[in-house]
C-alpha positions as CSV (number, residue, x, y, z in Angstrom):
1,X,72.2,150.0,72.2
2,X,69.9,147.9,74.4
3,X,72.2,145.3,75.3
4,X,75.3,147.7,76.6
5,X,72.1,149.0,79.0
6,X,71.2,145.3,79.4
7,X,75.0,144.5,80.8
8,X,75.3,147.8,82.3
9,X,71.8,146.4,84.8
10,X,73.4,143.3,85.3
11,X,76.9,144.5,86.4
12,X,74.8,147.1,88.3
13,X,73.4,144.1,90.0
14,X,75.8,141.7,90.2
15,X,78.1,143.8,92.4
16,X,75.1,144.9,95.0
17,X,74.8,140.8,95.1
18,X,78.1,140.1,95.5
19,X,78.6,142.8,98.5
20,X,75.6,141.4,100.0
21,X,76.4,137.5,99.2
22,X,80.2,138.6,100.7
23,X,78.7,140.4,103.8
24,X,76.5,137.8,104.4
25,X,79.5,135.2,104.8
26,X,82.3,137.4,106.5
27,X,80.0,139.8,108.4
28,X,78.6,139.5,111.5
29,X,75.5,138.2,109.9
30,X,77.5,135.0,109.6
31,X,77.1,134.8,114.3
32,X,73.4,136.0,113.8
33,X,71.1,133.1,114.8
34,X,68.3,132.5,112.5
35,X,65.0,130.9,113.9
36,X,62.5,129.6,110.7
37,X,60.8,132.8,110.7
38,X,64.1,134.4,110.3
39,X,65.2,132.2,107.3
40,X,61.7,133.1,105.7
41,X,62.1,136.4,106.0
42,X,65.5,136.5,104.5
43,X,64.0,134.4,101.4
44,X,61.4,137.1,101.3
45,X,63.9,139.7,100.9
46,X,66.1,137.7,98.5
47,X,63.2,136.8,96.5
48,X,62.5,140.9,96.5
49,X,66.0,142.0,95.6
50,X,65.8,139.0,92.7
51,X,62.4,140.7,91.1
52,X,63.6,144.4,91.9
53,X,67.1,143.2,89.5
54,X,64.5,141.6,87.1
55,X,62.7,144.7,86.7
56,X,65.8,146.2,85.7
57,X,66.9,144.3,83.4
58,X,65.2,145.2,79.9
59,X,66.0,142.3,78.3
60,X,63.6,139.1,77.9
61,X,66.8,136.6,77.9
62,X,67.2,137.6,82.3
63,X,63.6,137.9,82.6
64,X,63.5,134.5,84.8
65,X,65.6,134.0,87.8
66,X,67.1,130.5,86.3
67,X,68.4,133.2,83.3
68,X,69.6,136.3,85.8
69,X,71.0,134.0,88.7
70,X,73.2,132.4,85.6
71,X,74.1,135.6,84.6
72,X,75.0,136.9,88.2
73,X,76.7,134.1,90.1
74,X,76.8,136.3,93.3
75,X,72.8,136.7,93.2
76,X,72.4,132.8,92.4
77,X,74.3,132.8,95.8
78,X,72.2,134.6,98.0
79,X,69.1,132.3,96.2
80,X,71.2,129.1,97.0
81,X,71.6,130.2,100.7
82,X,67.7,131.8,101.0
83,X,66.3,127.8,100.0
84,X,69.1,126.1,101.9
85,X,68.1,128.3,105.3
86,X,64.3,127.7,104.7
87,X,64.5,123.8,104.8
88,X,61.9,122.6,107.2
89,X,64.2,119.7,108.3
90,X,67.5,118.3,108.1
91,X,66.8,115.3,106.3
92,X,65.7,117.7,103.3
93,X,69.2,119.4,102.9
94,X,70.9,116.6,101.2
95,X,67.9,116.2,98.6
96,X,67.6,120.1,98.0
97,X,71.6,119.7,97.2
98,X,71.2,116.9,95.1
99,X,68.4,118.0,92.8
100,X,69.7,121.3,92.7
101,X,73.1,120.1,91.6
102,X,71.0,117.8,89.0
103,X,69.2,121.1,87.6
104,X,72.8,122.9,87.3
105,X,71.5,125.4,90.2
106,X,74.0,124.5,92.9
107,X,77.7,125.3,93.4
108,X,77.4,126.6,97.4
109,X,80.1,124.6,98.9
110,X,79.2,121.8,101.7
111,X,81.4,124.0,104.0
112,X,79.3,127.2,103.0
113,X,76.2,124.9,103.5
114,X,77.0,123.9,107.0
115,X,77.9,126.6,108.0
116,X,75.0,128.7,107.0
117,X,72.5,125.6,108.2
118,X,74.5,126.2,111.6
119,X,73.1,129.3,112.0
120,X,69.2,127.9,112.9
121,X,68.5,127.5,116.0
122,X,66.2,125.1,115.7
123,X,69.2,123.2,114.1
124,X,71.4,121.4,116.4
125,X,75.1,121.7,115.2
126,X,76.2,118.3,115.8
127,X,73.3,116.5,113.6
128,X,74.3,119.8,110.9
129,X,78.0,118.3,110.9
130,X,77.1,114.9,110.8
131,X,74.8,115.5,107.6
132,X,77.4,117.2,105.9
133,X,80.7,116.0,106.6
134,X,82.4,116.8,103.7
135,X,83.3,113.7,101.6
136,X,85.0,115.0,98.6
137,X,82.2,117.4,96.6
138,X,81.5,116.6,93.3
């Protein structure tokens, strides 16, 4: 009944998520600069495509985005790289990583990370490497 419909949403959803999480890491997105306006404006649309899923889904247990991105590990993707692109500075990354990692939101690899942050312009690539140099995730 509801639930088959339920799954059906999220499998609907999960694969549009996973084409855009995919084409958003081998595309040539991944050589398209990003100034901060650019970054907020991909959260906008991330955030957008996360509500549009929610909508959906008619069931209460994926009505939050902790609940749907669990459900849909390509969509908790595209949220992970939306709030790593919108940091305001550098020095934020590592506590954004940290605390999200604490909450159980986090599994973007440092690799992923850099190379996403290395995208901003306003990011210079050297102090991006230096920040995450990758010392064995955990």
């Amino acid at each position: 009944g509801n639930e088959s419909v339920v799954f059906g949403l999220v499998h609907y959803t999960c694969p549009s998520a996973n084409a855009l999480s995919t084409r958003m890491h081998t595309h040539p997105l991944e050589q398209t600069q990003f100034t901060a306006l650019g970054a907020l404006s991909l959260d906008s649309d991330i955030r957008n495509f996360i509500n549009y899923s929610k909508d959906r889904v008619d069931s209460p247990e994926l009505k939050s985005n902790v609940s749907l991105c669990k459900a849909c590990k390509p969509l908790a993707r595209l949220a992970q790289i939306a709030l790593l692109m919108n940091v305001d500075d550098l020095d934020d990354v590592l506590d954004l990583i940290a605390s999200s990692k604490r909450k159980g939101n986090w599994d973007l690899k440092l690799d992923d990370a850099k190379a996403f942050l290395n995208l901003r312009v306003d990011f210079e690539g050297r102090k991006v490497n230096e920040l995450l140099r990758v010392q064995g995730e955990d």
